[in-house]
C-alpha positions as CSV (number, residue, x, y, z in Angstrom):
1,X,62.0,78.9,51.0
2,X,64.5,78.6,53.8
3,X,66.1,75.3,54.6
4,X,67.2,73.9,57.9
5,X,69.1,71.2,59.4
6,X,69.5,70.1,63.0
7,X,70.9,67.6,65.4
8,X,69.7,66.3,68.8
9,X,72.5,65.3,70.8
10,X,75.2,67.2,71.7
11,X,77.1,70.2,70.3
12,X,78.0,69.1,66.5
13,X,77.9,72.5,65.3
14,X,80.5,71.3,63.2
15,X,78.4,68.5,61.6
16,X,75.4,71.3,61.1
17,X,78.2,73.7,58.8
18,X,79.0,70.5,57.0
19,X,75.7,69.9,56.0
20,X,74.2,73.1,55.5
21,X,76.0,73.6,52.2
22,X,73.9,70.6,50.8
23,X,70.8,72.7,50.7
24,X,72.3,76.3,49.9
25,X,70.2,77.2,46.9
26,X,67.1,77.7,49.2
27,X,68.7,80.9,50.8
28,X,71.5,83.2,49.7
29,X,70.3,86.2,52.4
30,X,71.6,84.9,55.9
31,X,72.9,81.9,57.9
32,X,72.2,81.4,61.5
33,X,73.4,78.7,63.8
34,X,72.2,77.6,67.2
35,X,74.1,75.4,69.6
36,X,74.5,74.5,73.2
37,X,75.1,70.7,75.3
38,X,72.5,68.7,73.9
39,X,71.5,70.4,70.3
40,X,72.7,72.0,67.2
41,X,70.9,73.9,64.5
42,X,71.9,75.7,61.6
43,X,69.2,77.6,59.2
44,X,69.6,79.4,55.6
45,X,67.1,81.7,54.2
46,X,66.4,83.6,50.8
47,X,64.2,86.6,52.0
48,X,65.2,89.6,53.5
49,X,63.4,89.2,57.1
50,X,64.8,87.2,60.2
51,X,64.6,83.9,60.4
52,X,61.7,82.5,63.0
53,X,64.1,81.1,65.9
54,X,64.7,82.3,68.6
55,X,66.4,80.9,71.9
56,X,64.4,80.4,75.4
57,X,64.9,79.1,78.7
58,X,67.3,76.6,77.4
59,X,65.5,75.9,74.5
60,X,66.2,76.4,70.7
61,X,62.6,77.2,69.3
62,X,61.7,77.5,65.9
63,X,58.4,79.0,64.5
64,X,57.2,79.2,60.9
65,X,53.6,80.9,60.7
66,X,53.4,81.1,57.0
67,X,49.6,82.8,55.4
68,X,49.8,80.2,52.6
69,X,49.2,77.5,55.4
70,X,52.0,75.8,56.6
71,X,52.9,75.8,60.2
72,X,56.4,74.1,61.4
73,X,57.4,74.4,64.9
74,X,60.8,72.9,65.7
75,X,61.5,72.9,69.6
76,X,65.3,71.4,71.0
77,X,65.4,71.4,74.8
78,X,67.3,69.0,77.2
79,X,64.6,67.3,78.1
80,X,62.7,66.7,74.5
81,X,62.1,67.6,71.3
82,X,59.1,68.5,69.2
83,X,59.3,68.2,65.3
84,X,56.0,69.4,64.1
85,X,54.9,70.0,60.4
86,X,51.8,71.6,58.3
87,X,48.5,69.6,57.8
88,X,49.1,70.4,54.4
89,X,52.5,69.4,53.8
90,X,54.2,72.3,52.1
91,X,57.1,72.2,54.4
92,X,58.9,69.0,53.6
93,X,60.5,67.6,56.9
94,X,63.1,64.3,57.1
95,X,64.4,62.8,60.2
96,X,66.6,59.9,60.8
97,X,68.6,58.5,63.3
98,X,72.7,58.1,63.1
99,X,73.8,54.8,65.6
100,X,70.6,54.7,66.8
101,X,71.1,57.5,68.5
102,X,71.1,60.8,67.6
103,X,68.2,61.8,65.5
104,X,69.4,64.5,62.6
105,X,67.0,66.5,60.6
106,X,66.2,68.8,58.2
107,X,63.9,70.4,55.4
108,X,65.2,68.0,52.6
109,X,66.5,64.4,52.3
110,X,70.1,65.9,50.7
111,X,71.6,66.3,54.0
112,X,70.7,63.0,55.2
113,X,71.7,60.7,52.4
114,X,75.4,60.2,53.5
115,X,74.8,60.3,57.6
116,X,71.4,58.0,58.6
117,X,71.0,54.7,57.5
118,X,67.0,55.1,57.2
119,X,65.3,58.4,56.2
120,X,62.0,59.2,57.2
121,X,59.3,62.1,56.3
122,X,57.5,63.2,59.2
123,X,54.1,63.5,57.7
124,X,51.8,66.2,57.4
125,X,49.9,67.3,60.1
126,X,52.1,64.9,62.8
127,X,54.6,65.6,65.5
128,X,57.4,64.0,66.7
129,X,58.9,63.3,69.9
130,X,62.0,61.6,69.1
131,X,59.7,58.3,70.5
132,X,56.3,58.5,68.7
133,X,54.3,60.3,66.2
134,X,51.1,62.2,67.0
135,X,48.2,63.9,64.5
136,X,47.6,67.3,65.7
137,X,44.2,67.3,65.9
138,X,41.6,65.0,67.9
139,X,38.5,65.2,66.5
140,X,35.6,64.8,69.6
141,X,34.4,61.4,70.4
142,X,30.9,61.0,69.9
């Protein structure tokens, strides 16, 4: 399982290679790291295959379609930011915020522990702004 840390506010590339060794039992096969003005990312992964992210229009996108159910999509872009995890929670995601400010994440709490005051799991099925939490799905009012 690959693990993945990120930061929205500035370039802390830095900060992402720091951290990143905190989770390096989920991947011995590559590394990757994404940066620009307002976001860093940095990603491990075990398996032989590229990693789902890709970089568009500005934006740092991430895309996990896995067949055993889990869905993650991770989008950084100036003007937001979409954390977004499986309805059935077998991707673990944590966020918290460092000053108030800049909102860190990543796949496991590790990372986190020494950096943000207050860790939270973005729940299954939800997405994340950076403001509010949303469920993915609406059911039809009757």
């Amino acid at each position: 399982m690959a693990g993945i840390v990120g930061i929205y506010q500035g370039n802390q590339i830095s900060l992402i290679e720091e951290l990143l060794p905190n989770i390096s039992y989920r991947g011995k096969s590559g590394k990757v790291l994404f940066h620009n003005d307002y976001c860093s990312l940095g990603m491990i992964w075990s398996d032989a295959q590229a990693p789902p992210i890709r970089l568009e229009e500005n934006k740092i996108v991430y895309e996990d379609h896995g067949g055993d159910g889990r869905l993650v999509k991770i989008i950084l872009s100036k003007e937001n930011i979409v954390l977004s995890r499986d309805f059935l929670g077998i991707v673990p995601l944590y966020y918290g915020w460092k000053d108030n400010e800049v909102l860190i994440f990543s796949s496991e709490v590790k990372p986190l522990l020494k950096i943000v005051p207050k860790i939270n799991e973005l729940l299954p099925g939800y997405v994340f702004n950076g403001k509010e939490m949303e469920y993915q799905i609406k059911l039809p009012q009757q």
